[in-house]
CHARMM-style PDB file with segment names, atoms N, HN, CA, C and O in Angstrom:
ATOM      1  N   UNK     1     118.910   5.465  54.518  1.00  0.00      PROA
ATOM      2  CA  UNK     1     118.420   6.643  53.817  1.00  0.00      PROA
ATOM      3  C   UNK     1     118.605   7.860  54.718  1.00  0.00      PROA
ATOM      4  O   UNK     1     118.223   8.026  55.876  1.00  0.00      PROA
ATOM      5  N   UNK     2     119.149   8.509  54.067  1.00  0.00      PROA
ATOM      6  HN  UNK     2     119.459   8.374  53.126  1.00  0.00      PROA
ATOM      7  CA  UNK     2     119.333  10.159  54.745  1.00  0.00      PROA
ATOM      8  C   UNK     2     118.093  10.818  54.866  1.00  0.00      PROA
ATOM      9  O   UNK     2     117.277  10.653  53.959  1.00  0.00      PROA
ATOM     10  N   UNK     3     117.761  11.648  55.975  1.00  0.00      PROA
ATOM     11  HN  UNK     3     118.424  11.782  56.712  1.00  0.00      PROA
ATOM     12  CA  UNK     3     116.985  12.780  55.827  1.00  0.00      PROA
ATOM     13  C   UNK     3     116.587  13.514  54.252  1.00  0.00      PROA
ATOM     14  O   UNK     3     115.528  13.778  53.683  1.00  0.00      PROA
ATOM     15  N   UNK     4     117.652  13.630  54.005  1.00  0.00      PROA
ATOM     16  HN  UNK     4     118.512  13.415  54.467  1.00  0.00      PROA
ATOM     17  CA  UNK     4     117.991  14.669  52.431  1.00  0.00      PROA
ATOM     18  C   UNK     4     117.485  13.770  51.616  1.00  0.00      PROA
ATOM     19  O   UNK     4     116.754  14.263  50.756  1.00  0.00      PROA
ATOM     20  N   UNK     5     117.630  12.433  51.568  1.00  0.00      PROA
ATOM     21  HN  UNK     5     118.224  12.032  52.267  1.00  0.00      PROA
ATOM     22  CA  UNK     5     116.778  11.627  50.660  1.00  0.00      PROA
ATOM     23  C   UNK     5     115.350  11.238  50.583  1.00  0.00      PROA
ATOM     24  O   UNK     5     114.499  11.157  49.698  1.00  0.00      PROA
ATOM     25  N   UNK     6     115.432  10.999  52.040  1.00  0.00      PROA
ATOM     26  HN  UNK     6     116.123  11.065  52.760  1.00  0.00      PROA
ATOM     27  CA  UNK     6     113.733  10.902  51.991  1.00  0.00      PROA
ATOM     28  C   UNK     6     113.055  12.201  51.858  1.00  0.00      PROA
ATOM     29  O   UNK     6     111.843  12.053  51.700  1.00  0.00      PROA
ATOM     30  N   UNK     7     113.493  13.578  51.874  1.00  0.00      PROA
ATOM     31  HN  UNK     7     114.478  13.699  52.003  1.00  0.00      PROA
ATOM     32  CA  UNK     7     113.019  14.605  51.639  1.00  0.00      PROA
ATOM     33  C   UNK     7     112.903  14.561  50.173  1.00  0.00      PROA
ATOM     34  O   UNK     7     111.808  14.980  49.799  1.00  0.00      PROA
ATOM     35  N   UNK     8     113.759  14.149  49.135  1.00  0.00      PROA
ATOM     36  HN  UNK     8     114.649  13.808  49.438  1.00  0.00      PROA
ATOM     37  CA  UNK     8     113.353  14.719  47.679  1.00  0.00      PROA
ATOM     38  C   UNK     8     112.660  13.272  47.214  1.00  0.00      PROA
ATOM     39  O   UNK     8     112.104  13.241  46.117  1.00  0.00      PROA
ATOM     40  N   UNK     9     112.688  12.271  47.912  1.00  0.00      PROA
ATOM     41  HN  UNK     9     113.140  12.296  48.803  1.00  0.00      PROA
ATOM     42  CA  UNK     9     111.650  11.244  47.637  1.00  0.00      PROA
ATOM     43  C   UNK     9     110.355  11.385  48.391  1.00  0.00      PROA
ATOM     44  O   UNK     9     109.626  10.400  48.277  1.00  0.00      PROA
ATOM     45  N   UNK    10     109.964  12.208  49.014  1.00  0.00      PROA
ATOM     46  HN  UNK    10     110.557  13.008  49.107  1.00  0.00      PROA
ATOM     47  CA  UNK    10     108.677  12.826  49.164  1.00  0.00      PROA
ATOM     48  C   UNK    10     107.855  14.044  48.183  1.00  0.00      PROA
ATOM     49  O   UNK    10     106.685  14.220  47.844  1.00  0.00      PROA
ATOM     50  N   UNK    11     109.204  14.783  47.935  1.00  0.00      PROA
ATOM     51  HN  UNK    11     110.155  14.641  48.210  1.00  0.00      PROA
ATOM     52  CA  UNK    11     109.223  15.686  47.170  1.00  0.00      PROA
ATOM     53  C   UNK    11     108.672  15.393  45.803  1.00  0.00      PROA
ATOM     54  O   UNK    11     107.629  15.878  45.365  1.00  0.00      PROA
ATOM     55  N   UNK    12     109.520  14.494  45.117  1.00  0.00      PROA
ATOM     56  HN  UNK    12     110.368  14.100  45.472  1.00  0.00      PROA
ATOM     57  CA  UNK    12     108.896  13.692  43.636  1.00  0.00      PROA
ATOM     58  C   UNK    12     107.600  13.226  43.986  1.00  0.00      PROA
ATOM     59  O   UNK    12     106.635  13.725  43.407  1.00  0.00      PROA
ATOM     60  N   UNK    13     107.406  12.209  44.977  1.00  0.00      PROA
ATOM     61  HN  UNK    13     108.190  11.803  45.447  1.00  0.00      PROA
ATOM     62  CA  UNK    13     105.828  11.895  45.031  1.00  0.00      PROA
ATOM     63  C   UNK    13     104.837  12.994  45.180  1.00  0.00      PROA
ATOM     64  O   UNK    13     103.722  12.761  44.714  1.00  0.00      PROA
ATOM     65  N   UNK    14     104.999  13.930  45.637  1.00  0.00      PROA
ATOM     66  HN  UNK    14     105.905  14.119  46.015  1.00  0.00      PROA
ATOM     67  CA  UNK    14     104.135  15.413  45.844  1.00  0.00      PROA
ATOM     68  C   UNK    14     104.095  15.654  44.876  1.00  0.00      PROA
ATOM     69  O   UNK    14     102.941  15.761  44.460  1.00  0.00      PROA
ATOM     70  N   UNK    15     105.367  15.944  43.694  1.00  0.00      PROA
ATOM     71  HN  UNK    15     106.304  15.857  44.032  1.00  0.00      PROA
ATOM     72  CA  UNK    15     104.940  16.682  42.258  1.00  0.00      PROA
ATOM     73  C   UNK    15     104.429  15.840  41.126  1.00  0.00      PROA
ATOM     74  O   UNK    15     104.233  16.278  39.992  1.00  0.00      PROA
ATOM     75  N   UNK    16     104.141  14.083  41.668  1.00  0.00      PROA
ATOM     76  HN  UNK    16     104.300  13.727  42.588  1.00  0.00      PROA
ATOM     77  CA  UNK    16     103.969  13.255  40.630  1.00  0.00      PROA
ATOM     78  C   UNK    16     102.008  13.351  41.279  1.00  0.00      PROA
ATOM     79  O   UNK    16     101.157  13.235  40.397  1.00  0.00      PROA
ATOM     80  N   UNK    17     101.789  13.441  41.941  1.00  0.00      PROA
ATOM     81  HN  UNK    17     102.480  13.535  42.657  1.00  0.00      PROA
ATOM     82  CA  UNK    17     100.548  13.868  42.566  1.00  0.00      PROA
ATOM     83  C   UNK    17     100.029  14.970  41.905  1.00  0.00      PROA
ATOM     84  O   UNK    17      99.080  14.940  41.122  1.00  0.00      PROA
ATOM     85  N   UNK    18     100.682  15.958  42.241  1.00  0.00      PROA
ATOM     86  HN  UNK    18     101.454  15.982  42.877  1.00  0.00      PROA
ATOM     87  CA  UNK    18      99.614  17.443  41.783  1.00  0.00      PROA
ATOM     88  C   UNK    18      99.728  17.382  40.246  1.00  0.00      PROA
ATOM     89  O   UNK    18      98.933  17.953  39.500  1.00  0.00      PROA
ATOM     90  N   UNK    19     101.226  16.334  39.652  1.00  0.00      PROA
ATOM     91  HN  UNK    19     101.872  15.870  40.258  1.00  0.00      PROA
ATOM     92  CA  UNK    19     101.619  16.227  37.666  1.00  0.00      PROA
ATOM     93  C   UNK    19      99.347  15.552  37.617  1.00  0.00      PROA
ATOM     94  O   UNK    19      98.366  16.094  37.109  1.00  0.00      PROA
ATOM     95  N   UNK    20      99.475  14.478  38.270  1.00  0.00      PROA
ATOM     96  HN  UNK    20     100.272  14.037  38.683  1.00  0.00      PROA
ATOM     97  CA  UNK    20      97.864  13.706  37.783  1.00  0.00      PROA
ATOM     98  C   UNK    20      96.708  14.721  38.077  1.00  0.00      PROA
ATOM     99  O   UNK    20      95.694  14.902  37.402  1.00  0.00      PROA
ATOM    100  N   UNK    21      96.971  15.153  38.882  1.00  0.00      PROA
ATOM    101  HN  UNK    21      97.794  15.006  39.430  1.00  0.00      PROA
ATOM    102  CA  UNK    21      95.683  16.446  39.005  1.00  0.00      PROA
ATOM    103  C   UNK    21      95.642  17.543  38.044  1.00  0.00      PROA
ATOM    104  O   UNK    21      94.605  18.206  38.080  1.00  0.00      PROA
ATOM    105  N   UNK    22      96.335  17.817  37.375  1.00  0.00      PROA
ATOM    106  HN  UNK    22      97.178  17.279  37.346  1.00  0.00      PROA
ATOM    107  CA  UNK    22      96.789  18.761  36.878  1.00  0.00      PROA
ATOM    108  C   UNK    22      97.219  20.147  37.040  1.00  0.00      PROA
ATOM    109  O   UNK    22      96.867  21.108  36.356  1.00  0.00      PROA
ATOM    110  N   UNK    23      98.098  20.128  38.119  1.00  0.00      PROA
ATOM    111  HN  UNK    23      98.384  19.347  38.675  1.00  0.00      PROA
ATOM    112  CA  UNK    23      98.834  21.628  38.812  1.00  0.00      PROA
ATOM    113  C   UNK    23     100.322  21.649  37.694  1.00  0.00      PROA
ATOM    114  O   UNK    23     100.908  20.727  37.127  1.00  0.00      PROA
ATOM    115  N   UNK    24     100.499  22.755  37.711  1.00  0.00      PROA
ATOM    116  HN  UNK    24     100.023  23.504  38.172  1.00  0.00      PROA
ATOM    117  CA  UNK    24     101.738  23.337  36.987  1.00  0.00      PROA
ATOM    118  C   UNK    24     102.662  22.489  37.835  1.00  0.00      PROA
ATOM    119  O   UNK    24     102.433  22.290  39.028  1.00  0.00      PROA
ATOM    120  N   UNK    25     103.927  21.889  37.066  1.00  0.00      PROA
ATOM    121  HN  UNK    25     104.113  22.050  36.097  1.00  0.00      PROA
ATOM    122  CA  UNK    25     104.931  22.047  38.160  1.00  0.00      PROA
ATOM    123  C   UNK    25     105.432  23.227  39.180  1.00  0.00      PROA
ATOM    124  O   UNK    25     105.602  23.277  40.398  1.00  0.00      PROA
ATOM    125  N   UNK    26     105.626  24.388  37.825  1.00  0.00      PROA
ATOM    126  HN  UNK    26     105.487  24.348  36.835  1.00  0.00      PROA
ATOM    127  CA  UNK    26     105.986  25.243  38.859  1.00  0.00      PROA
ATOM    128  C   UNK    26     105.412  26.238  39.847  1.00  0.00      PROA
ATOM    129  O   UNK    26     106.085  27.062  40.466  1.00  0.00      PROA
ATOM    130  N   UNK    27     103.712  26.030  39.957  1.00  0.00      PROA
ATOM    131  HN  UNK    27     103.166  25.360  39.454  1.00  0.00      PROA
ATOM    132  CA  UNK    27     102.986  26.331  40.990  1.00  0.00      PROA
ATOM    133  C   UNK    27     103.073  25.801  41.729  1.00  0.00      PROA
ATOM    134  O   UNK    27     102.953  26.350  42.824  1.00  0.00      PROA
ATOM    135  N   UNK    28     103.417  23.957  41.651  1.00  0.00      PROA
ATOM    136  HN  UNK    28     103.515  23.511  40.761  1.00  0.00      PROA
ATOM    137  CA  UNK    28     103.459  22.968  42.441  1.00  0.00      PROA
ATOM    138  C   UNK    28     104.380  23.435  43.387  1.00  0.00      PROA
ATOM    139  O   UNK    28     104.115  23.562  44.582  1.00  0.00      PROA
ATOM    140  N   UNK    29     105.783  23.768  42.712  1.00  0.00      PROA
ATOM    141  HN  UNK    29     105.998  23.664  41.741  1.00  0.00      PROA
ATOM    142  CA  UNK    29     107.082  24.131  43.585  1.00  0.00      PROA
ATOM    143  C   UNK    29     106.777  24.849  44.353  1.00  0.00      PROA
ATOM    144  O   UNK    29     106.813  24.627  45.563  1.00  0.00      PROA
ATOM    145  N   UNK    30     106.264  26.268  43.618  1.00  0.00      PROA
ATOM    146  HN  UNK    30     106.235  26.448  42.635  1.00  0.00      PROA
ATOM    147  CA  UNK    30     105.931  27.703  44.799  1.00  0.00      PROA
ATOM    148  C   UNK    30     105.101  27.656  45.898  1.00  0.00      PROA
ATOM    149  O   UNK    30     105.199  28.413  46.864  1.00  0.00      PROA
ATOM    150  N   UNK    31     103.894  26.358  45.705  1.00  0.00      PROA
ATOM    151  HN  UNK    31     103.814  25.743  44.920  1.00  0.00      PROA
ATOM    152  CA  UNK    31     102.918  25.924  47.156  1.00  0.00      PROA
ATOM    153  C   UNK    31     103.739  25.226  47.589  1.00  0.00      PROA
ATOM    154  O   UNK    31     103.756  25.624  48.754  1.00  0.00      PROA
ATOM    155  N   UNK    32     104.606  24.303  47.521  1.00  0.00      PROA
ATOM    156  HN  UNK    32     104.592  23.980  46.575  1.00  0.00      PROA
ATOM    157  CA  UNK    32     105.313  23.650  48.692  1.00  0.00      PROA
ATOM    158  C   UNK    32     106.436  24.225  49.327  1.00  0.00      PROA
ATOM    159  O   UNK    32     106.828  23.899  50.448  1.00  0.00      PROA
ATOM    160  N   UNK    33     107.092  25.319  48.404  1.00  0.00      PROA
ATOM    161  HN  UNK    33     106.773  25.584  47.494  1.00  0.00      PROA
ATOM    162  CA  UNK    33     107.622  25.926  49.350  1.00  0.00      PROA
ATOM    163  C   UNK    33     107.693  26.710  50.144  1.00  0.00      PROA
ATOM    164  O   UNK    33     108.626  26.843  50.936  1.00  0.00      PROA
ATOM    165  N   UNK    34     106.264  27.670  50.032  1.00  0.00      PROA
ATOM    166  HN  UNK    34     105.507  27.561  49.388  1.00  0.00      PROA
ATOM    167  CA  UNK    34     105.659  28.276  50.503  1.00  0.00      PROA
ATOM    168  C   UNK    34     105.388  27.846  51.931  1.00  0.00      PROA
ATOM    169  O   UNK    34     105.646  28.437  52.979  1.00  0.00      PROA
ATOM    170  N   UNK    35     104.524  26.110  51.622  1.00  0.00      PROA
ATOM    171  HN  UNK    35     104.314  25.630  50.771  1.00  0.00      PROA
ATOM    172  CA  UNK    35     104.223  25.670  52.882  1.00  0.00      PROA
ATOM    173  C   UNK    35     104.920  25.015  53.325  1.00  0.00      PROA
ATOM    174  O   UNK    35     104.431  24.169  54.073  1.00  0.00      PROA
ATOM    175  N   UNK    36     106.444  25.008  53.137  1.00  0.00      PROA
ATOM    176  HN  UNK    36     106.842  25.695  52.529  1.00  0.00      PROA
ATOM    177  CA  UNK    36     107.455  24.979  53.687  1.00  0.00      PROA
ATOM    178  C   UNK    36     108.248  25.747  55.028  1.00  0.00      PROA
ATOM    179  O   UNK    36     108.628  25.316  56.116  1.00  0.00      PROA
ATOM    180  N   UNK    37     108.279  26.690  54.575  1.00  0.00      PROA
ATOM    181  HN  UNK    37     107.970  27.041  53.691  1.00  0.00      PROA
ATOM    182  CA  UNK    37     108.649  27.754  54.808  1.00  0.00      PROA
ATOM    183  C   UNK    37     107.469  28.214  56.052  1.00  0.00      PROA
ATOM    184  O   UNK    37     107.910  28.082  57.194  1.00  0.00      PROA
ATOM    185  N   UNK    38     106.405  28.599  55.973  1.00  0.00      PROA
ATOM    186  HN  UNK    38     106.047  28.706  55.045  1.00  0.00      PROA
ATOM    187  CA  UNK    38     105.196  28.347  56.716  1.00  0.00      PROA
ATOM    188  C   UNK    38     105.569  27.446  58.061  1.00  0.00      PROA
ATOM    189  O   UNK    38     106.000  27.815  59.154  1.00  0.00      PROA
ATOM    190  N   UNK    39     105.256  26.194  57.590  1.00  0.00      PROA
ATOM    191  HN  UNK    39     104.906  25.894  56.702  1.00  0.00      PROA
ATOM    192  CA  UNK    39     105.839  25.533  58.767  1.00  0.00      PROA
ATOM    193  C   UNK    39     107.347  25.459  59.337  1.00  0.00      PROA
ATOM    194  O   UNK    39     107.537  24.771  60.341  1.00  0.00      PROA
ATOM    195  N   UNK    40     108.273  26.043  58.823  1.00  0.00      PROA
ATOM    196  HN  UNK    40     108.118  26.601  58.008  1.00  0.00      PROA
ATOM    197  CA  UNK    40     109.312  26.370  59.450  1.00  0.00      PROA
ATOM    198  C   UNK    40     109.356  27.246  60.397  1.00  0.00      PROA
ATOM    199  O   UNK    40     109.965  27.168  61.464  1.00  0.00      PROA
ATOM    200  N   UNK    41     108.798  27.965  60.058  1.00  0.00      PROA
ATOM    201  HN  UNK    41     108.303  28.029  59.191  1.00  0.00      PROA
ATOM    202  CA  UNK    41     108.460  29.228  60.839  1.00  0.00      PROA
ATOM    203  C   UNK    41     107.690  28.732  62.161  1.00  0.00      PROA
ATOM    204  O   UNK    41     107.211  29.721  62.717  1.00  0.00      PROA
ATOM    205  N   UNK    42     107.435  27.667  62.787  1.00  0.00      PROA
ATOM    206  HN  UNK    42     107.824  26.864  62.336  1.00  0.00      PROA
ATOM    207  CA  UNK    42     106.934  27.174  63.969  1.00  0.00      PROA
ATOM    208  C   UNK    42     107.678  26.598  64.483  1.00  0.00      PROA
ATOM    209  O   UNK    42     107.227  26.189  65.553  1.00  0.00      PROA
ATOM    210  N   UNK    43     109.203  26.144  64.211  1.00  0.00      PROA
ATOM    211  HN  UNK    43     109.569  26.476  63.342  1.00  0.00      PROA
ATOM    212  CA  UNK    43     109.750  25.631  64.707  1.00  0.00      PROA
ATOM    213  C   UNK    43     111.487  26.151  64.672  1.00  0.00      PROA
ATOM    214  O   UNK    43     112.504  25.495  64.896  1.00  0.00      PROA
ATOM    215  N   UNK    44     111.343  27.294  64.374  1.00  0.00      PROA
ATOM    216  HN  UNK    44     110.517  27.828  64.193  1.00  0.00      PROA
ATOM    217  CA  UNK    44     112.991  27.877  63.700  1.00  0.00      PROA
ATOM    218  C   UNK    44     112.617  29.856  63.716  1.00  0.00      PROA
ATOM    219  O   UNK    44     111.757  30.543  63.164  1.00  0.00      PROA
ATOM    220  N   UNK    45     113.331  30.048  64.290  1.00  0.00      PROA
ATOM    221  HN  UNK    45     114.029  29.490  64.738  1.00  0.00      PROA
ATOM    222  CA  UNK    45     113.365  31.801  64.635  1.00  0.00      PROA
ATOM    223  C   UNK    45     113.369  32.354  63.016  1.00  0.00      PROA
ATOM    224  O   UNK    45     114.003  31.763  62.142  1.00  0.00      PROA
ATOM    225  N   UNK    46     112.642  33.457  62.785  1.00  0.00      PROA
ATOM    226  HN  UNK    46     112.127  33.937  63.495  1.00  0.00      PROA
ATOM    227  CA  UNK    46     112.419  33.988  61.670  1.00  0.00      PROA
ATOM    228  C   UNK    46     114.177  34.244  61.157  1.00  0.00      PROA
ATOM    229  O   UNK    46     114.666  33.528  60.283  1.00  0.00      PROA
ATOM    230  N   UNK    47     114.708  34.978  61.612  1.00  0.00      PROA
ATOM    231  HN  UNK    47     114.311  35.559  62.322  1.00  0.00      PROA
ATOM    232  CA  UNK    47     115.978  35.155  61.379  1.00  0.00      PROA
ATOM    233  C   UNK    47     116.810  34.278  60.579  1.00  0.00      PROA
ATOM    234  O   UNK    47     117.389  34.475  59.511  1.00  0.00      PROA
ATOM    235  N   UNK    48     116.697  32.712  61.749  1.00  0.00      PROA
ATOM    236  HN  UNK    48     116.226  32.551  62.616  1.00  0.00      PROA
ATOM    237  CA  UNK    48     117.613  31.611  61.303  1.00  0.00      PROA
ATOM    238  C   UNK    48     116.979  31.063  60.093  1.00  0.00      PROA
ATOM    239  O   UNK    48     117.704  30.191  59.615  1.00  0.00      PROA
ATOM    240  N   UNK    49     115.732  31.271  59.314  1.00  0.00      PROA
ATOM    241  HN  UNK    49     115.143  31.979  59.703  1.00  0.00      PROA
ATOM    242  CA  UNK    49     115.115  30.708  58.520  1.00  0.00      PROA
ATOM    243  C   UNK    49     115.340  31.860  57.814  1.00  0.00      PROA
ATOM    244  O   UNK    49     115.768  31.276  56.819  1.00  0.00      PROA
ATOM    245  N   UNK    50     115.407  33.086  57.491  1.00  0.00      PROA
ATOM    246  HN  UNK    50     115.058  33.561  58.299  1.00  0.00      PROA
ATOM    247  CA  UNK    50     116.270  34.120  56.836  1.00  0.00      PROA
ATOM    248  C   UNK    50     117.148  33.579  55.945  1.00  0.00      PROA
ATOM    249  O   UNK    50     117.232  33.292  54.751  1.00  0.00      PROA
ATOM    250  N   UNK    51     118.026  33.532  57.373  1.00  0.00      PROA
ATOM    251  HN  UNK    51     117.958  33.766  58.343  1.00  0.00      PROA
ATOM    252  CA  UNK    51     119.327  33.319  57.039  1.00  0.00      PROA
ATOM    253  C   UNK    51     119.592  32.002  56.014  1.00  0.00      PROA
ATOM    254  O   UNK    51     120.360  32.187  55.070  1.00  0.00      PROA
ATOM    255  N   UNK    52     118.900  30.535  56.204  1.00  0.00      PROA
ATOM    256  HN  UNK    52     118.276  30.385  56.971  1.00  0.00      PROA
ATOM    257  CA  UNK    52     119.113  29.810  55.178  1.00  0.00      PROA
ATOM    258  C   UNK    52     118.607  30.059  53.648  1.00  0.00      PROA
ATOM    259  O   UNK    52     119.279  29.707  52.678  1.00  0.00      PROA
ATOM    260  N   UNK    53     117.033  30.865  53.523  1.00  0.00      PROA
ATOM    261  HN  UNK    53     116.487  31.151  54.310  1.00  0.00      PROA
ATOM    262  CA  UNK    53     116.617  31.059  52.942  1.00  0.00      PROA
ATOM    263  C   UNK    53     117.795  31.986  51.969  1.00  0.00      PROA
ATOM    264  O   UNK    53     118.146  31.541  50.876  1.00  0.00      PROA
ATOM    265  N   UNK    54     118.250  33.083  52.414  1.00  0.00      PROA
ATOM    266  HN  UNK    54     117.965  33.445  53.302  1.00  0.00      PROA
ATOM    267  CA  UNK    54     119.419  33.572  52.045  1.00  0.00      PROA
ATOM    268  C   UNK    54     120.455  32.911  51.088  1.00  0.00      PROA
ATOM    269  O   UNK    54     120.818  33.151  49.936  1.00  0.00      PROA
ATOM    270  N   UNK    55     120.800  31.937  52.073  1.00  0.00      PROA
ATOM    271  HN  UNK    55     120.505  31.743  53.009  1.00  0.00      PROA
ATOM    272  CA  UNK    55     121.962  31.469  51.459  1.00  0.00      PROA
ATOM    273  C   UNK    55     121.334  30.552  50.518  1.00  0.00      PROA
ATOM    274  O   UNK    55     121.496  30.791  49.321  1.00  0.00      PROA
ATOM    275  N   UNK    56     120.763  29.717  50.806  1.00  0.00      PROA
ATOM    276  HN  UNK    56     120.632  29.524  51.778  1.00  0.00      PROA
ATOM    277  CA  UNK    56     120.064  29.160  48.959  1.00  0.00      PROA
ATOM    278  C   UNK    56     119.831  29.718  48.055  1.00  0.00      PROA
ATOM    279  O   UNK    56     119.915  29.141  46.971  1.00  0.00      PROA
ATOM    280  N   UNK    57     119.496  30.887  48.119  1.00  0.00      PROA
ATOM    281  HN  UNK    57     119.427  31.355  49.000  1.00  0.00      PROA
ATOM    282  CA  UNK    57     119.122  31.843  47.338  1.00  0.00      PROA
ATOM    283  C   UNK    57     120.508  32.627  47.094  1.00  0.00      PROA
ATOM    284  O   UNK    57     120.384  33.593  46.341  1.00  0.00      PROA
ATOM    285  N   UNK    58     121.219  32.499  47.364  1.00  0.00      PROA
ATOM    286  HN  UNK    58     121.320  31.714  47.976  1.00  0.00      PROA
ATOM    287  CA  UNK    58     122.433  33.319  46.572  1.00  0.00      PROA
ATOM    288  C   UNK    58     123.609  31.985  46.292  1.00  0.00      PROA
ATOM    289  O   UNK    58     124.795  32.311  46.237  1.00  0.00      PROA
ATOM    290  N   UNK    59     123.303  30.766  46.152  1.00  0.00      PROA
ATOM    291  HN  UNK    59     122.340  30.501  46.197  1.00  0.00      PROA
ATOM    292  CA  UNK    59     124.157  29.777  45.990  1.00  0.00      PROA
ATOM    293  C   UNK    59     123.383  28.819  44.770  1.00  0.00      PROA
ATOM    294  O   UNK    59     123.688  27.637  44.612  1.00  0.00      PROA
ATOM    295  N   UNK    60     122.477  29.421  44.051  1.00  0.00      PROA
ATOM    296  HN  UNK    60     122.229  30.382  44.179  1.00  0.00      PROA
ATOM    297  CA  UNK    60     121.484  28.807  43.230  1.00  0.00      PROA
ATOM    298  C   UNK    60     122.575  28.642  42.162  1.00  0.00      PROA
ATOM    299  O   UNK    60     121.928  27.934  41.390  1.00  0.00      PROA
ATOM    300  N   UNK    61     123.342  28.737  41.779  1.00  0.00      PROA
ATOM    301  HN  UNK    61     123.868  29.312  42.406  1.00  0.00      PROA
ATOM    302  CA  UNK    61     124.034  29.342  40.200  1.00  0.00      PROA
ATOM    303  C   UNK    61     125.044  28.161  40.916  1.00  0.00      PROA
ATOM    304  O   UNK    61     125.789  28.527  41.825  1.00  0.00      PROA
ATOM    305  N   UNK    62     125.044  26.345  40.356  1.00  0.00      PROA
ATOM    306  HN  UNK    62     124.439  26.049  39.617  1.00  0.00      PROA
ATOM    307  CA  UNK    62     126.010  25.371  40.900  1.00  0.00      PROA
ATOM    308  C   UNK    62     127.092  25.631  40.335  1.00  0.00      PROA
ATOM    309  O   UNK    62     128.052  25.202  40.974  1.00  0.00      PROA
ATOM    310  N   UNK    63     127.407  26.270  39.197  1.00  0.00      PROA
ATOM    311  HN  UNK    63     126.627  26.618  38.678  1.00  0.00      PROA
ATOM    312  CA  UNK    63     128.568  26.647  38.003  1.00  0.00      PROA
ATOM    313  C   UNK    63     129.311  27.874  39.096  1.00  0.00      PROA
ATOM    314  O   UNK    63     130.385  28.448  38.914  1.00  0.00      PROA
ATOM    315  N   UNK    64     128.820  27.958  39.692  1.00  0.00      PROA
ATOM    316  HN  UNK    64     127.948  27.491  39.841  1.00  0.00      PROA
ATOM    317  CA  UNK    64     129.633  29.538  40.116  1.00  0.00      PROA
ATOM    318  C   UNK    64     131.243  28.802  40.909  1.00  0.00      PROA
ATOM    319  O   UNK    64     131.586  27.679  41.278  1.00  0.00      PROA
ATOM    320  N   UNK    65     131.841  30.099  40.880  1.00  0.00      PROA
ATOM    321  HN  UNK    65     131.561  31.012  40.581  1.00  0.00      PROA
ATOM    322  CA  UNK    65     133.364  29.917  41.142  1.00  0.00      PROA
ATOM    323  C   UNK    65     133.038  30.765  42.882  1.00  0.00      PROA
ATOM    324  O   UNK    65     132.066  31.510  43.013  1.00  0.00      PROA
ATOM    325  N   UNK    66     133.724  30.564  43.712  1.00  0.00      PROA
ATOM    326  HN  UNK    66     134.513  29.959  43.606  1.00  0.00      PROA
ATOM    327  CA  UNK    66     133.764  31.255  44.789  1.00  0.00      PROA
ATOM    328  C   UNK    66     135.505  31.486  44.780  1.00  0.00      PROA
ATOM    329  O   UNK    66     136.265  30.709  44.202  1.00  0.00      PROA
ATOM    330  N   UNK    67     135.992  32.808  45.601  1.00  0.00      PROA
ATOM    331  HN  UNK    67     135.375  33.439  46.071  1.00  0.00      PROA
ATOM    332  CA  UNK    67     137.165  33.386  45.607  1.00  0.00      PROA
ATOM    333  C   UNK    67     137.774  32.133  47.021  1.00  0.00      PROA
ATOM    334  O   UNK    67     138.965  32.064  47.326  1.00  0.00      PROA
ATOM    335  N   UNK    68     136.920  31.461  47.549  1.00  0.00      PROA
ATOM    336  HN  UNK    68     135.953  31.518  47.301  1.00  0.00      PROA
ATOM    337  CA  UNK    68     137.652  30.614  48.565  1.00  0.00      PROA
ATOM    338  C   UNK    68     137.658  29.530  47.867  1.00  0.00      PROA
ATOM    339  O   UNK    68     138.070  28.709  48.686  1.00  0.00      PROA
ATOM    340  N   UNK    69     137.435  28.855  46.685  1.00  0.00      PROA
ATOM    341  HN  UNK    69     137.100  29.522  46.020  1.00  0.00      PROA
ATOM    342  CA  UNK    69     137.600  27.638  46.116  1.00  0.00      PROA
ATOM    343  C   UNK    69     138.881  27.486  45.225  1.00  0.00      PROA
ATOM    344  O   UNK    69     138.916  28.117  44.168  1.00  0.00      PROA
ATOM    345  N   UNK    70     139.859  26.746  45.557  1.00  0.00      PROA
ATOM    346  HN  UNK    70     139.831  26.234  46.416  1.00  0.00      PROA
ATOM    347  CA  UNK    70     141.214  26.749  44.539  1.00  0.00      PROA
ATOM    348  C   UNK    70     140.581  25.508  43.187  1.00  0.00      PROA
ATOM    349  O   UNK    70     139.776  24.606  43.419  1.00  0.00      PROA
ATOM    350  N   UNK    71     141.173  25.789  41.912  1.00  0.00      PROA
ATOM    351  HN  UNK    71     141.827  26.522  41.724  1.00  0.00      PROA
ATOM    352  CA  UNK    71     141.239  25.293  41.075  1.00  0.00      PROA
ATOM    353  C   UNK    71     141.711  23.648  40.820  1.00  0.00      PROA
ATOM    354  OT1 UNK    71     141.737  23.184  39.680  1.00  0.00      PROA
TER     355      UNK     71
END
């Protein structure tokens, strides 16, 4: 198991948790990434956590075409 896997298989158990309590999913999302992000910030320069934050955030759209991708 990858890192990346056991991350969104923690991830599902967190939102199948707060689903029985009754939290929104998508409040659910915005507190964990919140306290994500939070604790990144103790271990990763504001900048470099910027900077990924960044790029997820402008790579959200999986349909998109980039001018460096050939057909």
């Amino acid at each position: 198991m990858s890192v990346y896997e056991w991350a969104r298989q923690e991830l599902r158990q967190s939102l199948d948790t707060a689903q029985e309590v009754g939290f929104d999913p998508g409040l659910s999302l915005r507190a964990l990434l919140s306290a994500v992000v939070q604790q990144s910030k103790v271990v990763r320069s504001a900048e470099d956590l910027a900077d990924e934050l960044r790029f997820l955030a402008e790579n959200l759209d999986e349909g998109q075409d980039y001018g460096f991708m050939r057909p």
